[in-house]
C-alpha positions as CSV (number, residue, x, y, z in Angstrom):
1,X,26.9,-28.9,-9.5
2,X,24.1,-26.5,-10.7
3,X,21.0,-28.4,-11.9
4,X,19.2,-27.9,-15.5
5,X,15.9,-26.3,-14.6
6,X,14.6,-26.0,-18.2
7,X,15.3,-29.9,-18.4
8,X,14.2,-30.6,-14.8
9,X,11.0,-28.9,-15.5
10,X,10.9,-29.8,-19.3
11,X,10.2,-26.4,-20.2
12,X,9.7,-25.0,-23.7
13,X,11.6,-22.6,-25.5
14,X,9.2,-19.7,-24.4
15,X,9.3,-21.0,-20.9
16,X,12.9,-20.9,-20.6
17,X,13.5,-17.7,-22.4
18,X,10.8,-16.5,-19.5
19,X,12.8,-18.2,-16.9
20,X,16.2,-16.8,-17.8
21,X,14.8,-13.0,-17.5
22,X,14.1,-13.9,-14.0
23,X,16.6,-15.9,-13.2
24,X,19.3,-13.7,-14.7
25,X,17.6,-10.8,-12.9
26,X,17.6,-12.6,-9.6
27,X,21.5,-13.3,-10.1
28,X,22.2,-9.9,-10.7
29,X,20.2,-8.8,-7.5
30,X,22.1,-11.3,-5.5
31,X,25.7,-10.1,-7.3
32,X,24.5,-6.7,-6.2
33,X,23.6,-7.4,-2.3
34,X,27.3,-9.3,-2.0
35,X,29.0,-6.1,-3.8
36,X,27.0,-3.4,-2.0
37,X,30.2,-2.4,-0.4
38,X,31.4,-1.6,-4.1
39,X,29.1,0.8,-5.1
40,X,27.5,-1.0,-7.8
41,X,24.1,0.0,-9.1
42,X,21.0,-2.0,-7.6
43,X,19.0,-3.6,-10.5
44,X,16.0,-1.9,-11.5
45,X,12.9,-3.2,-10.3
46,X,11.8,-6.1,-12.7
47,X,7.9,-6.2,-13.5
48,X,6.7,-8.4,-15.5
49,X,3.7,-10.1,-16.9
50,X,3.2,-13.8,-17.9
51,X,0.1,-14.2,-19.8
52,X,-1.6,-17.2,-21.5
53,X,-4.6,-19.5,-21.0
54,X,-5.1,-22.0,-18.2
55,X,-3.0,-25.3,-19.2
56,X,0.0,-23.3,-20.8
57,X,2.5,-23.8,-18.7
58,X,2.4,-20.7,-16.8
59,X,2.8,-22.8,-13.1
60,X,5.2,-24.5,-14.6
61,X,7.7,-21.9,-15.5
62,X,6.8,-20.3,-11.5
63,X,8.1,-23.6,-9.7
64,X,10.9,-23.7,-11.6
65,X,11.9,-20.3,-10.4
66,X,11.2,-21.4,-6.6
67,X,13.3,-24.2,-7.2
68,X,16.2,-22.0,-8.9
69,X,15.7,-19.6,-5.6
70,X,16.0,-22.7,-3.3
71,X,18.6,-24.0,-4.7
72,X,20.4,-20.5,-4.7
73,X,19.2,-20.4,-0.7
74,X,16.9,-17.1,-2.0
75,X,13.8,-18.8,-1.1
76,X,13.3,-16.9,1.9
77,X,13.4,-13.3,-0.9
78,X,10.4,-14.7,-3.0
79,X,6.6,-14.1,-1.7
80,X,4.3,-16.2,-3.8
81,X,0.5,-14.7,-3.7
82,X,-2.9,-15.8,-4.7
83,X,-6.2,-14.3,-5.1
84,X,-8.3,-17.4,-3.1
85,X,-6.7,-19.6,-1.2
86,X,-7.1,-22.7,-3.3
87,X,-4.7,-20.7,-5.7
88,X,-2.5,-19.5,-2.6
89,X,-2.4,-23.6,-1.5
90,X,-1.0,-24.3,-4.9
91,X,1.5,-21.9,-5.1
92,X,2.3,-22.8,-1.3
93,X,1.8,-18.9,-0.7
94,X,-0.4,-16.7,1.0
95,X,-3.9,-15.3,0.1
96,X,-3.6,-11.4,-1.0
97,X,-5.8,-10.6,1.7
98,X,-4.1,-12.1,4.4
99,X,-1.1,-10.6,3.2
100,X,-3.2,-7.6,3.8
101,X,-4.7,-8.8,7.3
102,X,-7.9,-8.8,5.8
103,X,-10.4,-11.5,7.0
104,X,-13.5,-12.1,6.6
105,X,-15.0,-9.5,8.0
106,X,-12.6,-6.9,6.8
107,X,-13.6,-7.4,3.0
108,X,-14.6,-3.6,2.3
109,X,-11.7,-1.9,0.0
110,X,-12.1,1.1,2.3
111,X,-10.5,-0.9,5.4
112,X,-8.0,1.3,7.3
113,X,-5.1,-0.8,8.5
114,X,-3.9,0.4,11.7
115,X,0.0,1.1,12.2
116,X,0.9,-2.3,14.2
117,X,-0.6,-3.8,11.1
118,X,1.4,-1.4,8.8
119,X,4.5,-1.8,10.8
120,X,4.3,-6.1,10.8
121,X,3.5,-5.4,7.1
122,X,6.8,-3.5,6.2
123,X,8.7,-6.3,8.7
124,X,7.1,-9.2,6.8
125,X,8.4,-7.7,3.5
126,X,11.7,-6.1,4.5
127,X,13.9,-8.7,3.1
128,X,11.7,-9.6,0.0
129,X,12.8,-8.9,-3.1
130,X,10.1,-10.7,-5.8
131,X,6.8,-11.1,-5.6
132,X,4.5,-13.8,-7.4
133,X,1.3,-13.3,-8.2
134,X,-1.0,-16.2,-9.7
135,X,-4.4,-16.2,-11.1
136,X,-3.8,-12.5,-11.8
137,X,-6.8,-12.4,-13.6
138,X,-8.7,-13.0,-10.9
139,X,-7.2,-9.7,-8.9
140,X,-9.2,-6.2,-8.8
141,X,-7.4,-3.3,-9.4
142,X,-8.5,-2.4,-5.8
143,X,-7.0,-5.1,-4.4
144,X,-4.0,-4.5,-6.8
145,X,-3.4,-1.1,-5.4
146,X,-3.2,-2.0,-1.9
């Protein structure tokens, strides 16, 4: 039995037209990981961009795509991240810089990781495949590119 997101989450038509790229990518990524034996061709990356004011339903259209992941037991393949971490605690994600190990005291762009860091990094993300960024306005293209 395979719930109705759009109605679950009473999205709108732009929200659900959103939604189905995703979710339609994320099927095809999991079609892909059971067929690897098969030679099929891995999805391309999806990047993507979901703009609008505060209020718009932008939240809306990311909780129904955890829920879709749940439900599809993918949950565990989606990193949800957040500029501060009053954004990260809504999101129920992590803060990019501790993503990053950076406390507070680590808050120069120039900080070196070292390569236990690097290493628990790359382990942390191995088996993630999307990535969720909120308040994305609120991230520096320094903290972007790292």
């Amino acid at each position: 039995n395979v719930p109705n997101f759009a109605q679950t989450f009473n999205l709108n038509k732009e929200q659900i037209r959103i939604f189905n790229t995703i979710t339609s990518h994320i099927q095809r990524t999991i079609m892909w990981q059971i067929c690897i034996d098969l030679k099929s061709s891995k999805p391309e990356q999806l990047l993507m961009y979901i703009g609008g004011a505060g209020g718009c339903g932008k939240s809306r259209v990311t909780e129904a795509i955890c829920a879709f992941m749940s439900h599809h037991d993918r949950l565990h393949t989606l990193r949800s991240l957040a500029p501060s971490s009053a954004a990260a605690v809504a999101i129920n994600g992590l803060t990019m810089q501790s993503m990053l190990r950076e406390g507070r005291n680590k808050l120069c762009i120039n900080t070196t990781l070292t390569q236990t860091e690097i290493t628990s990094i790359e382990t942390e993300w191995k088996n993630i495949n999307y990535c969720l960024i909120d308040e994305i306005s609120m991230v520096g293209c320094h903290m972007l590119a790292r």
